[in-house]
N, CA and C atoms as an extended XYZ file, in Angstrom:
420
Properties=species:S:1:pos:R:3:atomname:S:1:resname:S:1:resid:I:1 pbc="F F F"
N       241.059       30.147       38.550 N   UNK     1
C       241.719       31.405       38.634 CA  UNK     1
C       240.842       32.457       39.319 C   UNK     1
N       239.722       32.272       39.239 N   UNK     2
C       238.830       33.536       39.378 CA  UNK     2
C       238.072       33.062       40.848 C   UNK     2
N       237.659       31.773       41.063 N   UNK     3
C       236.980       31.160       41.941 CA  UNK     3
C       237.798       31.303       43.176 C   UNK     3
N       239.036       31.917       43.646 N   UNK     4
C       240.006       31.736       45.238 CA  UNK     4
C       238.916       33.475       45.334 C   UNK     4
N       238.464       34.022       44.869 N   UNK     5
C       238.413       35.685       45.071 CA  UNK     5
C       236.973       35.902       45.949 C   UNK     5
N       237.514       36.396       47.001 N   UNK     6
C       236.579       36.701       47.919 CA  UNK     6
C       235.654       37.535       47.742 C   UNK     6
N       234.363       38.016       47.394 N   UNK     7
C       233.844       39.315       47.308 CA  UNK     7
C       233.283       39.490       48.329 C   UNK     7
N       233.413       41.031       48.157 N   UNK     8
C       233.226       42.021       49.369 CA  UNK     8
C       231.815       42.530       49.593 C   UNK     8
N       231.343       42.078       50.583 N   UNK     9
C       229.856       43.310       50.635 CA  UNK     9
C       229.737       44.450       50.639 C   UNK     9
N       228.701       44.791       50.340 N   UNK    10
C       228.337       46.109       49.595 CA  UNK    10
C       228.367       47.114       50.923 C   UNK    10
N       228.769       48.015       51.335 N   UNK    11
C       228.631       49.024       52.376 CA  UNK    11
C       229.551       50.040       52.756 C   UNK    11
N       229.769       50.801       53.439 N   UNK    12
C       230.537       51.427       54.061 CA  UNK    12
C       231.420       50.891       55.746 C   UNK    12
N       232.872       51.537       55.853 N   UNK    13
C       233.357       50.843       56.494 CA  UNK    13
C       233.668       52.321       57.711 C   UNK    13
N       233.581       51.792       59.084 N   UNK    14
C       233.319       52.273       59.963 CA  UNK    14
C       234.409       53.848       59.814 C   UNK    14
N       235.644       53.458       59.209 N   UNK    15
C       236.225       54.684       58.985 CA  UNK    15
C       235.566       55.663       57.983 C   UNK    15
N       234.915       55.323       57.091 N   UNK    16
C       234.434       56.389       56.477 CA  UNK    16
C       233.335       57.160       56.959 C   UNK    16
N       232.632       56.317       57.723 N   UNK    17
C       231.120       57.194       58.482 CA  UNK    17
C       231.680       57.943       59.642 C   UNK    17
N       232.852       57.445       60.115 N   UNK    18
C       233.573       58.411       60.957 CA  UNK    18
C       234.102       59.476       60.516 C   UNK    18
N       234.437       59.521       59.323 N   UNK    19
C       235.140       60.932       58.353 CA  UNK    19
C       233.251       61.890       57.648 C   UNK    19
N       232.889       60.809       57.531 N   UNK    20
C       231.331       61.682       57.112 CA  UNK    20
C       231.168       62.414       58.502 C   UNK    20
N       230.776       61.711       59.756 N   UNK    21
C       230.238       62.567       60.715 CA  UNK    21
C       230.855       63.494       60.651 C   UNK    21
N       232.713       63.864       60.795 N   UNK    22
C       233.343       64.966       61.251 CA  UNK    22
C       232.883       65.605       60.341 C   UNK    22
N       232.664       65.504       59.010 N   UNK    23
C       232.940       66.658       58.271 CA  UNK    23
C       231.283       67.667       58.309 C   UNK    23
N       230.172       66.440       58.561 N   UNK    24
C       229.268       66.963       58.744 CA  UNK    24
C       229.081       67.922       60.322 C   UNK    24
N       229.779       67.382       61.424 N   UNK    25
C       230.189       68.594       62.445 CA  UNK    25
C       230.659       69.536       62.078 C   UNK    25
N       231.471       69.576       61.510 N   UNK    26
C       232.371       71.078       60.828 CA  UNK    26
C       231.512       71.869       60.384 C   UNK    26
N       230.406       71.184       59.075 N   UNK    27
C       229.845       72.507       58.562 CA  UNK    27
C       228.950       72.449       59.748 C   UNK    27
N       228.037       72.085       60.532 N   UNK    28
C       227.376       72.410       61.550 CA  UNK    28
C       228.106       73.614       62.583 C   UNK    28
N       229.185       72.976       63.111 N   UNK    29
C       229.816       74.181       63.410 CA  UNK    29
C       229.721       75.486       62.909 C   UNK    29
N       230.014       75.576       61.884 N   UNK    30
C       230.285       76.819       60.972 CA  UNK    30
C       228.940       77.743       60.691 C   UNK    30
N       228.564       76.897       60.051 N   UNK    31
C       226.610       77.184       59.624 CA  UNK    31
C       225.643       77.708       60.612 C   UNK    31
N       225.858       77.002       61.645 N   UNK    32
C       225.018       77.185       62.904 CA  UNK    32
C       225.140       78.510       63.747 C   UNK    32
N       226.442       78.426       63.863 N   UNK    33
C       226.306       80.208       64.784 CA  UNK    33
C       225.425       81.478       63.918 C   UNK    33
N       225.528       81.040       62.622 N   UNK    34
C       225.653       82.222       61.469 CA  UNK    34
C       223.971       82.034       61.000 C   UNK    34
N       223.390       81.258       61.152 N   UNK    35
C       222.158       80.821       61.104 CA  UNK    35
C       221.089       81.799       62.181 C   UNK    35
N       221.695       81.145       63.044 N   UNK    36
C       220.742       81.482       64.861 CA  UNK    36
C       221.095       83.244       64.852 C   UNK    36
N       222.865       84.195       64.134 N   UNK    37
C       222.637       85.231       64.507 CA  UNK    37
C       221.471       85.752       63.392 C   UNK    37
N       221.094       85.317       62.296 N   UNK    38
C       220.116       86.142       61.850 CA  UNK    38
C       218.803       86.134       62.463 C   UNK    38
N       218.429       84.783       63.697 N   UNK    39
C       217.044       84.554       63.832 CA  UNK    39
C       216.956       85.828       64.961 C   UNK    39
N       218.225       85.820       65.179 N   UNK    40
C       218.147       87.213       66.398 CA  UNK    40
C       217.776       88.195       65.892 C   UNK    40
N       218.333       88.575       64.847 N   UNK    41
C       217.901       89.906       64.032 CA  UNK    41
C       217.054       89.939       63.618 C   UNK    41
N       216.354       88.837       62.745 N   UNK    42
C       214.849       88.912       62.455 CA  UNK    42
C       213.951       88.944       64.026 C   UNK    42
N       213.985       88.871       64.807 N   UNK    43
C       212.929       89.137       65.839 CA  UNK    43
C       213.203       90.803       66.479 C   UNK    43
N       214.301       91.281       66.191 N   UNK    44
C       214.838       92.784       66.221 CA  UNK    44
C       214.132       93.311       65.768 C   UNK    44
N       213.822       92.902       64.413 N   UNK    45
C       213.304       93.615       63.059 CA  UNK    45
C       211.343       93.470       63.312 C   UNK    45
N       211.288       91.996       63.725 N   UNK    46
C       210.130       92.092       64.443 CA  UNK    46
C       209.754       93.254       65.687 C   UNK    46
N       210.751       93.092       66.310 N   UNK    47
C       209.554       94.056       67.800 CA  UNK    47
C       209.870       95.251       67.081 C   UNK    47
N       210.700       95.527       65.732 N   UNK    48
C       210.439       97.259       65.684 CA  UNK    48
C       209.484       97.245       65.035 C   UNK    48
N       208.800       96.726       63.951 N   UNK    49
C       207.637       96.494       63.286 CA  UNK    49
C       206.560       96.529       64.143 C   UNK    49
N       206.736       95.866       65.210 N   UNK    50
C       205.047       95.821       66.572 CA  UNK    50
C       205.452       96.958       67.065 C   UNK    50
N       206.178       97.702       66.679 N   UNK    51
C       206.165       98.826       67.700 CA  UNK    51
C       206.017      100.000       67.009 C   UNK    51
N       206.280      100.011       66.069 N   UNK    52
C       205.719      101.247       64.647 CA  UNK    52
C       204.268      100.921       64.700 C   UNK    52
N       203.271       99.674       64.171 N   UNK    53
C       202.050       99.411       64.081 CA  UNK    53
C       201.304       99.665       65.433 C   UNK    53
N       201.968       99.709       66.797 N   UNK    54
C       201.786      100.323       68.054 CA  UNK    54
C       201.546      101.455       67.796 C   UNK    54
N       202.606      102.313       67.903 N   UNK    55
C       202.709      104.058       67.783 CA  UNK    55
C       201.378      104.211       66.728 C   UNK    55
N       201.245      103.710       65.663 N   UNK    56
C       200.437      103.782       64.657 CA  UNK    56
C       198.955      104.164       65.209 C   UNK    56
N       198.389      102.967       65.710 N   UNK    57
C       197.199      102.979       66.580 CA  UNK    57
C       196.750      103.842       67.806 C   UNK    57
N       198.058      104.036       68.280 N   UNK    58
C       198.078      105.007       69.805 CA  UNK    58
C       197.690      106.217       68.984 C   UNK    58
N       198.455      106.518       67.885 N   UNK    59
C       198.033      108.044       67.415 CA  UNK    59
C       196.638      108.227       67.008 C   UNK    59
N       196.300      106.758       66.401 N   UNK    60
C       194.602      106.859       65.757 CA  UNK    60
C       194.038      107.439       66.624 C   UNK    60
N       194.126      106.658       67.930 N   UNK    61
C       193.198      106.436       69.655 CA  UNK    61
C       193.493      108.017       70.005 C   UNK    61
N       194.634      108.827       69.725 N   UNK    62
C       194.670      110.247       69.917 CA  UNK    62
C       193.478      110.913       69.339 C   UNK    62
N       193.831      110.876       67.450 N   UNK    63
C       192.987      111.674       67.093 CA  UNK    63
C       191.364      111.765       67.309 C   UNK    63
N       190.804      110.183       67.657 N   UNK    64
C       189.606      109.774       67.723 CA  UNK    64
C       189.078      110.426       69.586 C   UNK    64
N       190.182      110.458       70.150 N   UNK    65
C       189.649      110.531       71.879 CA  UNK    65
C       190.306      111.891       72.209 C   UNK    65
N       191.326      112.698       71.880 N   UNK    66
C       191.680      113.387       71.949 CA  UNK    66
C       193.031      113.897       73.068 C   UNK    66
N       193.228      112.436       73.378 N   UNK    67
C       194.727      112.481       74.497 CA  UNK    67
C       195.065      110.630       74.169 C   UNK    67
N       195.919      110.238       74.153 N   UNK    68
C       196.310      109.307       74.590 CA  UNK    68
C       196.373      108.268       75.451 C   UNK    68
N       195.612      106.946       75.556 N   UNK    69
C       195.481      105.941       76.474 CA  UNK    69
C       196.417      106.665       77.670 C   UNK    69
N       195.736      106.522       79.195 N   UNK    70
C       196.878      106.800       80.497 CA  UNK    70
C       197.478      105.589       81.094 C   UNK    70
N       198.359      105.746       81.786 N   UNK    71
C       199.036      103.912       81.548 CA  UNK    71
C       198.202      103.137       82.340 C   UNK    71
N       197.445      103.638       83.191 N   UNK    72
C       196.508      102.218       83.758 CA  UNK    72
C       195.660      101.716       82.920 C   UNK    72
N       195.054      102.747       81.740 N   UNK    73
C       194.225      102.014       80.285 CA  UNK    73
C       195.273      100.519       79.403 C   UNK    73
N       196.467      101.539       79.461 N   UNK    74
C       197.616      100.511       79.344 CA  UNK    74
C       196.834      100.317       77.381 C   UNK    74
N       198.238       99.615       76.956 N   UNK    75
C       197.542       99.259       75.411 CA  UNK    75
C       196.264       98.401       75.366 C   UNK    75
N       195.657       98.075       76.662 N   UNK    76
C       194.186       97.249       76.007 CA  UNK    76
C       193.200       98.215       75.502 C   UNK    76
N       193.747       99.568       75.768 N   UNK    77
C       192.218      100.669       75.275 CA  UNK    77
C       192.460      100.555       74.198 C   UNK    77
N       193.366       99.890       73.209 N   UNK    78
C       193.537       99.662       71.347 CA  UNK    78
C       192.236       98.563       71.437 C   UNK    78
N       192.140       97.797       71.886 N   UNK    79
C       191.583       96.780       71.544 CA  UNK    79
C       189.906       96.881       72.776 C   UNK    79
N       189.986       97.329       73.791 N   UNK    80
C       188.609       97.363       74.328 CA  UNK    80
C       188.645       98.902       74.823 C   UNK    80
N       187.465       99.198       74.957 N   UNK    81
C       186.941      100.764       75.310 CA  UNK    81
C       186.818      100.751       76.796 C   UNK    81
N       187.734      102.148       76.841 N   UNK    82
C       187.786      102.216       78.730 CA  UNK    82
C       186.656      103.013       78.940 C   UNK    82
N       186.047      102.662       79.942 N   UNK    83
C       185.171      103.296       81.045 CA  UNK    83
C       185.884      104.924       81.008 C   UNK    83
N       184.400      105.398       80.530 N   UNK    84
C       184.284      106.879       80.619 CA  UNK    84
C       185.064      107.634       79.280 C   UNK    84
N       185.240      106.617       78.224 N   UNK    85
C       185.621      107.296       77.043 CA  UNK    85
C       184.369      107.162       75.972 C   UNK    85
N       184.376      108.459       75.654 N   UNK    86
C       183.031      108.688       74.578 CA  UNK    86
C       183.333      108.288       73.420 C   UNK    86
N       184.496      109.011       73.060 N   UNK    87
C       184.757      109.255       71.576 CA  UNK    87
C       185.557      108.042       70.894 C   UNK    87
N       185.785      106.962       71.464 N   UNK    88
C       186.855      105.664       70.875 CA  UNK    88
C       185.604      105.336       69.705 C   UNK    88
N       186.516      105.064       69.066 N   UNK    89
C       186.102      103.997       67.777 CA  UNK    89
C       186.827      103.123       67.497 C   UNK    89
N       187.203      102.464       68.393 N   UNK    90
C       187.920      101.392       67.949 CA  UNK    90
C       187.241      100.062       67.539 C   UNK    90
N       187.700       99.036       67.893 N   UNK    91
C       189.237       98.491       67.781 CA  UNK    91
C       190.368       99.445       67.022 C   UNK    91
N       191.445       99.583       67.477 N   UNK    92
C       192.392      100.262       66.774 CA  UNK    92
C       193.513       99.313       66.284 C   UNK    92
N       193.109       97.515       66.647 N   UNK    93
C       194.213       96.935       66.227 CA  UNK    93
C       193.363       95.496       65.429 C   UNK    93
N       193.772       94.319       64.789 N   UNK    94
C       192.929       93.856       64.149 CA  UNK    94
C       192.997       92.787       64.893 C   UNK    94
N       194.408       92.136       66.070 N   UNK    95
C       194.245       91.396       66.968 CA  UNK    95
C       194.508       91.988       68.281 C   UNK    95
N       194.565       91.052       69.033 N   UNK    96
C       195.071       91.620       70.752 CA  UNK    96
C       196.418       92.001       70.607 C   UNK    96
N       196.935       92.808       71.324 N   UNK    97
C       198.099       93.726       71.521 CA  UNK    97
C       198.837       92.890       71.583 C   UNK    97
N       199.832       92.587       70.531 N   UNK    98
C       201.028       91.304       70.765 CA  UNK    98
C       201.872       91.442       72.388 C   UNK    98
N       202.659       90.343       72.157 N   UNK    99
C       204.056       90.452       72.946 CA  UNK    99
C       205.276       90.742       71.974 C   UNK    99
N       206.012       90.686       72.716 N   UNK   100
C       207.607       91.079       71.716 CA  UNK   100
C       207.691       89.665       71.396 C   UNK   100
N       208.714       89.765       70.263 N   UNK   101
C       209.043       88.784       69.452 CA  UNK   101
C       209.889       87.704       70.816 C   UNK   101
N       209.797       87.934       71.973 N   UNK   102
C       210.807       87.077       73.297 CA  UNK   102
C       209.636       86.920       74.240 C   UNK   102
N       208.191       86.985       74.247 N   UNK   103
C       207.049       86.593       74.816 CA  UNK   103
C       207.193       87.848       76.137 C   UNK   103
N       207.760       88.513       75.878 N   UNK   104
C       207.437       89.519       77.417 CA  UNK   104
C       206.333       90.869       76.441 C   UNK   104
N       205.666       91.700       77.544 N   UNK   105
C       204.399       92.223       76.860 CA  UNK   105
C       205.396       93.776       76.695 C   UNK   105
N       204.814       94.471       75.828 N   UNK   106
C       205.513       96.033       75.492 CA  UNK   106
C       204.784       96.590       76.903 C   UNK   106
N       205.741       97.473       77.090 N   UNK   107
C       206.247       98.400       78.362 CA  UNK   107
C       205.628       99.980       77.923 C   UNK   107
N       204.303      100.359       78.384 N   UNK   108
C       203.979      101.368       77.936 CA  UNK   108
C       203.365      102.398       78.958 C   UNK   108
N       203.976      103.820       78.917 N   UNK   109
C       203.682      104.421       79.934 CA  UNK   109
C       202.990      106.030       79.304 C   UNK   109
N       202.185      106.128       79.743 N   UNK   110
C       201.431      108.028       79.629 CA  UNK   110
C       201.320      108.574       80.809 C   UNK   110
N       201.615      109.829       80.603 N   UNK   111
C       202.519      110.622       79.896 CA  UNK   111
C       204.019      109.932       80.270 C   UNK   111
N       204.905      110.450       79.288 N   UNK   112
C       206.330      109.464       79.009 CA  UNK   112
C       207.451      110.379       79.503 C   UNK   112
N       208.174      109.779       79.860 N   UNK   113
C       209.499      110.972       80.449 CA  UNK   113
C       210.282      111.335       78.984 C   UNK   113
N       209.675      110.645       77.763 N   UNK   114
C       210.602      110.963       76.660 CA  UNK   114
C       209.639      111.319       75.684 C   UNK   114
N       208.415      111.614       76.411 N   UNK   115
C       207.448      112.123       75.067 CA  UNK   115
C       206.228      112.138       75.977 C   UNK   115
N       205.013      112.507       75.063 N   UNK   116
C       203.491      111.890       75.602 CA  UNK   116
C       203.864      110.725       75.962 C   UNK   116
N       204.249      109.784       75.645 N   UNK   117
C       204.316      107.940       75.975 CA  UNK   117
C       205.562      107.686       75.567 C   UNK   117
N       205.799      106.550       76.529 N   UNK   118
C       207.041      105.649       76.536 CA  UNK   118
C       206.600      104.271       75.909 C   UNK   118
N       206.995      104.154       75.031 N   UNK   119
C       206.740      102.683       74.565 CA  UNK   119
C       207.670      101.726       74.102 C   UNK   119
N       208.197      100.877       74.792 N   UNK   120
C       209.347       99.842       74.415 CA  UNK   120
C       208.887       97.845       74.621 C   UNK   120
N       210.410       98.024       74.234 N   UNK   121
C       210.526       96.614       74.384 CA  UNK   121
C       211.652       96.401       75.449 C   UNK   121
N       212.251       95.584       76.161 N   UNK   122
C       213.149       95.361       77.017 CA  UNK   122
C       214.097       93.811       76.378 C   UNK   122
N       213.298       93.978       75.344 N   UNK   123
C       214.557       92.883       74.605 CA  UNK   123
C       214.922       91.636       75.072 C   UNK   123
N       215.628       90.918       74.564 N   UNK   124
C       215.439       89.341       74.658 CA  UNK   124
C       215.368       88.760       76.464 C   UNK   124
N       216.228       89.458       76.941 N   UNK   125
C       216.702       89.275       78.485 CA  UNK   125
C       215.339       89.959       79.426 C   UNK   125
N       214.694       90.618       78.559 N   UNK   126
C       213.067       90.984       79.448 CA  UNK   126
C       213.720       91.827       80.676 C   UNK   126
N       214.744       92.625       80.841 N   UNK   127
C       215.505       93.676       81.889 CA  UNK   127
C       215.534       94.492       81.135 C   UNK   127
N       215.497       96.158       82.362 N   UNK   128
C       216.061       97.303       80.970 CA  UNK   128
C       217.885       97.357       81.282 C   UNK   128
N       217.950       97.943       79.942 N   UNK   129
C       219.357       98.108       79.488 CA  UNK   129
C       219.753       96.541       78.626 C   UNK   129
N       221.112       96.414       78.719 N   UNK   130
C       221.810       95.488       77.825 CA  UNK   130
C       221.984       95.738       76.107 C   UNK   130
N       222.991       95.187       76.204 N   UNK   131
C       223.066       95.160       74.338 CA  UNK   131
C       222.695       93.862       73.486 C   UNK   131
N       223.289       94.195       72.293 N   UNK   132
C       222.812       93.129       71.625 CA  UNK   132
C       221.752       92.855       71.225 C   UNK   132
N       221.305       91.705       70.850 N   UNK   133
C       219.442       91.143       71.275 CA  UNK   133
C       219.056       91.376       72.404 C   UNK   133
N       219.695       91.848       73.840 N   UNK   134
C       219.222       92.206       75.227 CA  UNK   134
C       218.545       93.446       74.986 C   UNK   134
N       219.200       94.368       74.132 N   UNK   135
C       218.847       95.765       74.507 CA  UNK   135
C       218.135       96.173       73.957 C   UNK   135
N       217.454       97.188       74.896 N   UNK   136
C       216.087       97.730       74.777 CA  UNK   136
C       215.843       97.866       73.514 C   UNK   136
N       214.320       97.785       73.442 N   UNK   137
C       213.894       98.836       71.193 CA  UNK   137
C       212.842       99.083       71.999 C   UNK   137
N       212.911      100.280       71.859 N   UNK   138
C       211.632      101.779       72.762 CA  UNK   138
C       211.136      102.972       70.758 C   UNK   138
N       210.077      103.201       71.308 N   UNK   139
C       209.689      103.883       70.348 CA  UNK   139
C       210.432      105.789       70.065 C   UNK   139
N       211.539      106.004       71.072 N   UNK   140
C       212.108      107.112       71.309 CA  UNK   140
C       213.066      107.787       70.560 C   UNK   140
């Protein structure tokens, strides 16, 4: 009675790993856009952070020299002493002057058409203007 009965091996059958993949596409689908937009925003949140701890130091390098790096000093006078400045005490930063959170270097100009200094970022696309993660984050 029992001995005609075929048994079955142990596994999965090609329709079900086909219903696993889709469903595992779906949440990929779903998950994924919503994932990647926060990594955008966290690097947003980054270049405004390098750019407050920027302004930060530029003001030290004020009070200590008494004007503000000129843009050919450019932000390396945070980190090395320009020719013909007396009064630096720096280092004013504890590493080398980052890049933006998108590897392009901050955009810094003295005197600034929007202040003593212009200091930005040009955002993911490394052009000025654009929105989004493209658009600019300036210290203004």
């Amino acid at each position: 009675m029992f001995g005609n009965r075929v048994r079955r091996a142990g596994g999965f059958t090609l329709l079900e790993l086909l219903v696993v993949l889709v469903i595992i596409g779906l949440l990929v689908g779903y998950v994924a856009p919503r994932y990647f937009a926060q990594v955008g925003k966290s690097e947003v949140k980054v270049a405004r952070a390098q750019l407050k701890a920027l302004e930060d130091a530029l003001d030290q390098y004020r009070l200590d020299v008494g004007h503000y790096p000129s843009t050919d000093q450019g932000l390396a006078a945070l980190n090395t002493q320009p020719t013909g400045v007396a009064r630096w005490q720096g280092p004013y930063l504890r590493k080398d002057v980052p890049e933006d959170p998108w590897g392009n270097p901050y955009q810094y100009r003295a005197p600034g058409e929007h202040g003593e200094y212009d200091l930005q970022s040009l955002g993911k696309d490394g052009q000025p203007g654009g929105t989004g993660e493209a658009a600019d984050i300036a210290s203004w």
